[in-house]
N, C-alpha and C positions, 0 to 999 in steps of 0.2 A: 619453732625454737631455733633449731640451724638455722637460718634463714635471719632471724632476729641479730641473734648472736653476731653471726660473719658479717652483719651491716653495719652492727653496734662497731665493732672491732676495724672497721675500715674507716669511717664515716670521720670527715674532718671536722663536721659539727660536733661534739661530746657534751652539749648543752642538755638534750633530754635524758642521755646517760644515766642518772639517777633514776627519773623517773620510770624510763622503764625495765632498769633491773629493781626495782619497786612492783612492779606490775608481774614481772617474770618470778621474781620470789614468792608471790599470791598464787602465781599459775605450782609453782612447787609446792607451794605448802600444802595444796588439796590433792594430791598426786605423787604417790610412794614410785608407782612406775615409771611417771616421769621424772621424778628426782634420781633414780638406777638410769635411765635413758642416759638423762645427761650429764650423769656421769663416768659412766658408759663411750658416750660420743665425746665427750671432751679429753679423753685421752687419745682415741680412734682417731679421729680428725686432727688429730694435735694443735688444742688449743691450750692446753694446758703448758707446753713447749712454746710455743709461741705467741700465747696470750699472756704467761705467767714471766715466762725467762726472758723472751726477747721482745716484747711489747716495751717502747720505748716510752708511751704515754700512762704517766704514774695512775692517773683516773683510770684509763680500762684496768690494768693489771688491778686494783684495789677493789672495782665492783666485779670483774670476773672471779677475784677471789672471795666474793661476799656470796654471788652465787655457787660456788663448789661449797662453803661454806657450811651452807641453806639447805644445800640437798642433802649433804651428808648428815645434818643436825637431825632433816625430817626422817632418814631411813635408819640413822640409829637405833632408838628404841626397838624399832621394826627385825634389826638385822643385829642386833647384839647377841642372840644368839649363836650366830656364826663365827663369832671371834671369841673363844671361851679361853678367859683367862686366869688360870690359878694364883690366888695371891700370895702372895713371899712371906713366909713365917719366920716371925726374928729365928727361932731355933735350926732355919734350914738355910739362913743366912750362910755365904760361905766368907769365913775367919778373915779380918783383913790383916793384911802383911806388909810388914814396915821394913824397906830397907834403906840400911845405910852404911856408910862408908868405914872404915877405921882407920885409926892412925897410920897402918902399915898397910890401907891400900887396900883390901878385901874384902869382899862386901860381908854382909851380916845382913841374916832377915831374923825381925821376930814375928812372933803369932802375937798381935795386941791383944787380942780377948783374953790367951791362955797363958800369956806371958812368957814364953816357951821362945827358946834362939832355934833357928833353923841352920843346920849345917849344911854349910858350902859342897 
C-alpha cells in the first residue's frame, strides 16, 4: 500500500488513478487493520501534509481524500466506542447572551431565555 500510494502520488500519468483507488478501497474494506495502518501511515509519512495541503494536482488530493475517507468510514462502527460522546440536553444548554450597545455608549447584555439584563 506504501509503495502503491507514493507511486500514485508522483506518477505523471493519473489516468489509472481512479482505478486503482477503486481497487485500494476493496483492499480496505475487507481490513479493519489495514484501514488503522493506513491511517496510521498517512499522517507518519506525511501524506496527509502533502498529499492533502500541498499536492498541487486536484485528482490526487480528491482520491487521497476518498481513501482516508474509506478507511475511517470502515473503522467507525468498529472504533465508536472510543470516542464517547455525551449528547447536549436542551436543559444543560448554556443561556445565550445578547449584547448590545446603548445610546450612551455601554454595553448591555441580556440572558434571551430568562429575559434578565446583565450588569456591566
Amino acid at each position: 500500500c506504501h509503495f502503491v500510494v507514493e507511486t500514485l502520488a508522483h506518477a505523471k500519468d493519473k489516468s489509472l488513478l481512479p482505478e486503482w483507488v477503486r481497487m485500494l478501497q476493496m483492499w480496505l474494506h475487507r481490513s479493519p487493520v489495514a484501514c488503522r495502518w493506513f491511517l496510521l501511515q498517512s499522517e507518519a509519512a506525511g501524506w496527509v501534509r502533502s498529499l492533502l495541503l500541498a499536492c498541487t494536482v486536484s485528482e490526487m488530493r480528491e482520491k487521497f481524500a476518498q481513501l482516508l475517507l474509506h478507511a475511517a468510514a470502515v473503522l467507525r462502527p468498529l472504533e465508536l466506542h472510543l470516542y464517547p460522546i455525551a449528547p447536549l440536553l436542551p436543559d444543560t444548554a448554556p443561556p445565550v447572551v445578547v449584547v448590545t450597545t446603548s445610546l450612551s455608549g455601554s454595553l448591555e447584555g441580556t440572558d434571551e431565555e430568562e429575559g434578565e439584563e446583565e450588569e456591566p
